[in-house]
N, C-alpha and C positions, 0 to 999 in steps of 0.2 A: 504494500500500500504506500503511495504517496501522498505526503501531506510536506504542503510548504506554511510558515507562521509569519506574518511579519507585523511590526508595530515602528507605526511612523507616521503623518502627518497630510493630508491633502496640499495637492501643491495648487489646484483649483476645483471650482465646484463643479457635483457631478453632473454628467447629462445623462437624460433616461429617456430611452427611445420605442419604438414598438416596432417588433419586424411584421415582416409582411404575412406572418401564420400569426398575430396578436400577441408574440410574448414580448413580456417588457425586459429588457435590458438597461442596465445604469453603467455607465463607464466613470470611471475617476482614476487619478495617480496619486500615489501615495510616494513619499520622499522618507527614506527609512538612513538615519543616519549612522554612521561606522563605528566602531570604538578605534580610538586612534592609537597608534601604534608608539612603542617609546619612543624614538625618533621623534615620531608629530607632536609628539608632548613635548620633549625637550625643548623643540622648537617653536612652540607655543602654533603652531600650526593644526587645522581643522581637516580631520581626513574630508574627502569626496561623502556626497550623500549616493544612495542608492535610487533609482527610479522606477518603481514599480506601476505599469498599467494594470489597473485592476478591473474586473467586468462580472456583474453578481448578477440576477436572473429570478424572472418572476418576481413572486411577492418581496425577496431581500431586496430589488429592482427598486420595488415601488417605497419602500423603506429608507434604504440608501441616500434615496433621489428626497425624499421629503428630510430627512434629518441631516443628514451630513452638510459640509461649508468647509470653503477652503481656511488652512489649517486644523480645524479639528484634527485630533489626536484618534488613530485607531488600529484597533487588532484585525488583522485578516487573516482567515485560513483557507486553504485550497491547494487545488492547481497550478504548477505553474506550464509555462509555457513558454520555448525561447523561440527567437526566427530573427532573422538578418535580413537587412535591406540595405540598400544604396542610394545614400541621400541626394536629394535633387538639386538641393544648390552646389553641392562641396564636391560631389559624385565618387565619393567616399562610404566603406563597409561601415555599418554600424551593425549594434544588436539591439533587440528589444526584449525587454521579460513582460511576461502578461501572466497574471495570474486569477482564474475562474473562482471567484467566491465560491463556498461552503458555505462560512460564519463570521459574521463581521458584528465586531464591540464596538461599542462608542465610548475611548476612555475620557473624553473631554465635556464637556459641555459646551452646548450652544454658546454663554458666555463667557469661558474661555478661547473661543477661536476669533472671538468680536462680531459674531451673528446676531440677528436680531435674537430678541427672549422667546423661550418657548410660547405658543399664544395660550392664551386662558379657555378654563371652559372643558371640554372633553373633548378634546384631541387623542386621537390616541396615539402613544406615545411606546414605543417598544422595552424601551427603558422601564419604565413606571412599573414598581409593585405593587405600590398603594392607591386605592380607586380615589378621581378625586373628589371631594366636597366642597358644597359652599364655602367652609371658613379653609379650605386647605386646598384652590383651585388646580396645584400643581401635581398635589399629590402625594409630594416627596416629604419628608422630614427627618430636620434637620439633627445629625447626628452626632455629637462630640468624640475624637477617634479615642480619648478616655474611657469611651462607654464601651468601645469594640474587645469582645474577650479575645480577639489575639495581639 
């Protein structure tokens, strides 16, 4: 079995599209950054980021395309996929990785990335464990990491 994991960053927002049999497809790229090497460190230097095209399917599709924003912070697991092209300005080899959603997290929030806020009301939200209420429209609550027993 194949499984790829990665955790890194939207570098813009995604597009979701419909093929021509009705399924939805969401495409985004995610920017997974390196641990730098000693070298890089000594020299105060930033390794290369990684560039992952990502492409999730069906209802993760419609998911994807409604919560994510560029930067958001996320886990993705799947497929991958490589293939090589020849770019049209440079006419030069490059490579691509693409990788086919399974399960994508959302470790960021909306207002972490500078998105607008979640809206109010009952949205539904894939995240959300707790139904929302009148006094508590979001749903979530708010948790002190003193309270967490690990």
């Amino acid at each position: 079995m194949e499984k790829t994991q990665i955790i890194g960053n939207l570098t813009r927002d995604p597009e979701l599209r419909v093929t021509q049999t009705g399924l939805n497809v969401c495409s985004f790229t995610v920017a997974v950054n390196q641990k730098p090497t000693k070298a890089q460190r000594e020299a105060g230097q930033e390794p290369p980021a990684k560039f992952f095209r990502v492409t999730a399917w069906r209802e993760l599709a419609e998911i994807c395309s409604k919560y994510l924003a560029k930067g958001r912070k996320v886990y993705v697991e799947g497929t991958i996929n490589a293939s090589a092209y020849t770019g049209q300005q440079d006419g030069k080899p490059h490579a691509s990785l693409e990788l086919t959603a399974d399960n994508v997290e959302f470790l960021s929030s909306r207002s972490d990335a500078g998105a607008e806020a979640a809206p109010a009301g009952n949205a539904p939200n894939p995240m959300e464990t707790v139904p929302p209420t009148a006094t508590n429209p979001s749903g979530f609550t708010q948790v002190e990491t003193d309270e967490l027993p690990f």
